[in-house]
C-alpha positions, 0 to 999 in steps of 0.5 A: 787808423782802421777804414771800412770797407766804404772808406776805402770805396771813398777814398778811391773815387776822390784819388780818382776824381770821381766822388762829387759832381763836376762842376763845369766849366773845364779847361785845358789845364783840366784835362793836363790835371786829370791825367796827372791825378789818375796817373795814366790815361790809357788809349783804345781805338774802339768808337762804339761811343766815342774812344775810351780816352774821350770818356774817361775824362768825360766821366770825371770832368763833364763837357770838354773839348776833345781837341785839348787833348790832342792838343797836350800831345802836340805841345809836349805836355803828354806822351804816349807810351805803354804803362797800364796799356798804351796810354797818354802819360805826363811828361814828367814822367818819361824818366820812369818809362825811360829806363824800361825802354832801355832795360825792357824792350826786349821783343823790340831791339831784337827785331831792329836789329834783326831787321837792320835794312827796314829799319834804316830805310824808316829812320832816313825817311823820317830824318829827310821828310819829318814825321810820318805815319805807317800810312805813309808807307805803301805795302808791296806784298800784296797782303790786306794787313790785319791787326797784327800782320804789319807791313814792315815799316809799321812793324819797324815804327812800333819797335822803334817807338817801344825802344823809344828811338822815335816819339808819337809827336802828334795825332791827325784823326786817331793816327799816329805821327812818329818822329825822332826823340831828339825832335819830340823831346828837344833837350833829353840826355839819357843820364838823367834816366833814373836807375830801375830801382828808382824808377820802380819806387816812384811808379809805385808811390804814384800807383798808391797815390792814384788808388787812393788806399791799395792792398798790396795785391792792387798796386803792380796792375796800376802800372803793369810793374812786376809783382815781387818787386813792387811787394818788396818796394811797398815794404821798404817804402813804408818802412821808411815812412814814404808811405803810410798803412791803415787795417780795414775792418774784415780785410787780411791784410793792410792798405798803403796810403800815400801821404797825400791823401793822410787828410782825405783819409781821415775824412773817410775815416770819419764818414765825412767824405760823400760820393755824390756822382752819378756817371758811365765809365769806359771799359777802360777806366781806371776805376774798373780795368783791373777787373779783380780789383773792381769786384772786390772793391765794389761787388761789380763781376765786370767783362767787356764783350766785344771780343765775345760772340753775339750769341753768347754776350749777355749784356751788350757789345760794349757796355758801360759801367754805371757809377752812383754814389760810391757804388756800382750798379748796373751797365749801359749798352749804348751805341752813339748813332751821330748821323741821326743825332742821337744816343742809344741805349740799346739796354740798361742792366741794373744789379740785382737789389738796386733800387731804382730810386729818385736819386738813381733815376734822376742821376742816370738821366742826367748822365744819359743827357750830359753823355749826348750833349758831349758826343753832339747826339741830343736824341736820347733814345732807350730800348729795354731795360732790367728789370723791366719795370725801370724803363718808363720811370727813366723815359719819364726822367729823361723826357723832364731833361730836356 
C-alpha cells in the first residue's frame, strides 16, 4: 500500500480521535476510552486556561466533567506514572512501566538509599496515618522551596513514587496523595513484571497504534523509549507480521502501521477518511508534543513560550494550536479570566496563505464558544487578530453563536 502524505495526516487524526466532530453526550467510560486510544495523557500544572489534561480531552470529547477524571485515578482505573512525561496511564498498563521502575529508576534508588533516615520517617508516616501529601510535611530549614529545591520528604515521595514503592492513590485540588503500592494496587506480585524485552515490545506496538502510521523516527518519542532499541524492536516486530508497512509517496523511508488500523487505512488510502474537526490543542497534546513530528506531519514550526521572555514571545504566553480539517493552521493566545466570566483571545495568528473562509470561521467560533461553555466562561472576547482583517468576520461569527 502507498498513502500520501494527506493519508497519512488522516489516519493520525482518527488514531487519535481528532478527525470528526464530537458527538456529545461523554461519559466517564469516555473519558477511561480516550485515554486508552491515545495511550498516555500527559499532566501539566499550568492553569493559564485550564490544565493541559482538561483540554486534551476537551479537544477530543467536547463537554465533560472534569471530576470524572480525578475520578478514574481515585477508582484505580488510572495511574500516574512517567512515560512521555508525568502522565495518567491505563492501569493495564502498569506492567509495561513496572519493569522500568525496577530496571530504570536509577537517580531515585540512589537517593533512597542515600538518604535512608528520611526515607524511613515518610514510609512510617504513611504506613501509620495513611496517604499523604508533600504538604503534610512542614519545612524546618527555613528555605521558601522553589520548583526544584525540595524539602526532603517531597524529594523523599517523588524517589519513592519513581521507584514505584508508593502510588499517587488520588488527587484533592491538583495535589498529590501518595500511598503505599500495596494499598493502591491491592493484588500486585512483581512476577508478573514482564521482562524489558517484553515490556519494550508492547509499548512500541501501542506507540504504532496511537500515531496511527509512523516512521521509525516518530515512535521512541511517544513513550520517551531508547531510540536504538525501538529501531530494532520495529524490525523484528514487522518481520514477524505484528506490525504492518506501507511506502508514503516523496518519503524515504516507510510507515509502521499497527493492525488495528489495516481498515482505517484503506480508508485513507482511498480518500474516504474526512477530517472534519475544527478544535485548540493544548501545548501538550500528543498531536503536537513532538514538536519535529508536527512540522513535519503538518508544516506546523510549534514552541510554547512561557519559558520565554515577554519581550521576545512572538505569539503569546501560552498559545494554542488551531486544528481545522487535517491541518494546522494558526494558534490562539487565550487566557481564561473566571471571575468575570469570560474567555480571552488576547490574539489569534493564522498561518501564512489560510484562508479565512466560512468553514475556518464558523469552526473557529464554534471552538472559541464550546471552549468558554467548558471552562464556565460564557463571554467570549477577542482582542487582535493576524492578519488583521479576520477580526470583525470572527466577532462577527462568534456574535451569531450565541
Amino acid at each position: 500500500m502507498e498513502l500520501s502524505p494527506g493519508a497519512v495526516r488522516a489516519l493520525h487524526l482518527a488514531a487519535q480521535g481528532l478527525l470528526a466532530p464530537g458527538c456529545g453526550g461523554a461519559t466517564k467510560d469516555d473519558v477511561l476510552a480516550t485515554i486508552r486510544r491515545m495511550g498516555a495523557l500527559q499532566i501539566d500544572a499550568i492553569n493559564v486556561v485550564t490544565r493541559s489534561q482538561y483540554l486534551v480531552l476537551w479537544s477530543r470529547l467536547g463537554r465533560y466533567d472534569p471530576a470524572w477524571l480525578d475520578e478514574l485515578l481515585a477508582e484505580g482505573r488510572l495511574f500516574e506514572y512517567w512515560a512521555h512525561a508525568a502522565c495518567f496511564l491505563p492501569s493495564e498498563d502498569y506492567p509495561l512501566f513496572r519493569r522500568g521502575m525496577l530496571d530504570g529508576a536509577r537517580w531515585a534508588n540512589t537517593w533512597l538509599a542515600e538518604h535512608p533516615d528520611v526515607v524511613g520517617r515518610v514510609l512510617a508516616h504513611i504506613r501509620e496515618r495513611g496517604g499523604v501529601q508533600a504538604a503534610d510535611f512542614a519545612r524546618a530549614d527555613g528555605r521558601s522551596g522553589g520548583w526544584w529545591d525540595w524539602k526532603p520528604e517531597k524529594a523523599a515521595l517523588e524517589a519513592l513514587h519513581t521507584a514505584g514503592e508508593v502510588m499517587i492513590a488520588r488527587r484533592e485540588g491538583f495535589q498529590r496523595v501518595y500511598d503505599l503500592r500495596e494499598r493502591v494496587l491491592p493484588g500486585w506480585d512483581d512476577a508478573a513484571t514482564p521482562c524489558a524485552a517484553s515490556a519494550r515490545r508492547e509499548l512500541v506496538l501501542r506507540a504504532v497504534r496511537a500515531l496511527g502510521a509512523a516512521p521509525a523516527r516518530w515512535v521512541h518519542d511517544y513513550y520517551r523509549l531508547p531510540r536504538r532499541p525501538v529501531a530494532a524492536t520495529l524490525t523484528a516486530l514487522a518481520a514477524e507480521g505484528a506490525l504492518c508497512c506501507a511506502r508514503v509517496a516523496g518519503w524515504d523511508e516507510p510507515v509502521y502501521l499497527h493492525p488495528d488500523h489495516l481498515a482505517l487505512a484503506e480508508a485513507a488510502h482511498e480518500g474516504a477518511l474526512a477530517p472534519g474537526r475544527t478544535t485548540l490543542l493544548s501545548p501538550f497534546d500528543p498531536l503536537v508534543w513532538d514538536r519535529a513530528r508536527a512540522e513535519e506531519l503538518f508544516g506546523f514550526a510549534y514552541r510554547i513560550e512561557v519559558y520565554t521572555p515577554a519581550a521576545r514571545r512572538r505569539y503569546g504566553y501560552y498559545t494554542l494550536p488551531i486544528l481545522h480539517g487535517d491541518r494546522l493552521v494558526g494558534r490562539v493566545d487565550p487566557k481564561a479570566e473566571r471571575r468575570q466570566g469570560r474567555l480571552v483571545a488576547r490574539a489569534v495568528h493564522l498561518e501564512p496563505g489560510v484562508a479565512t473562509d466560512d468553514a475556518l470561521l464558523t469552526g473557529l467560533a464554534g471552538a472559541l464558544r464550546d471552549l468558554a461553555g467548558f471552562l464556565a466562561t460564557p463571554e467570549v472576547v477577542v482582542e487582535r487578530t493576524d492578519p488583521a482583517g479576520l477580526l470583525p468576520a470572527l466577532r462577527d461569527r462568534l456574535a451569531r453563536c450565541e
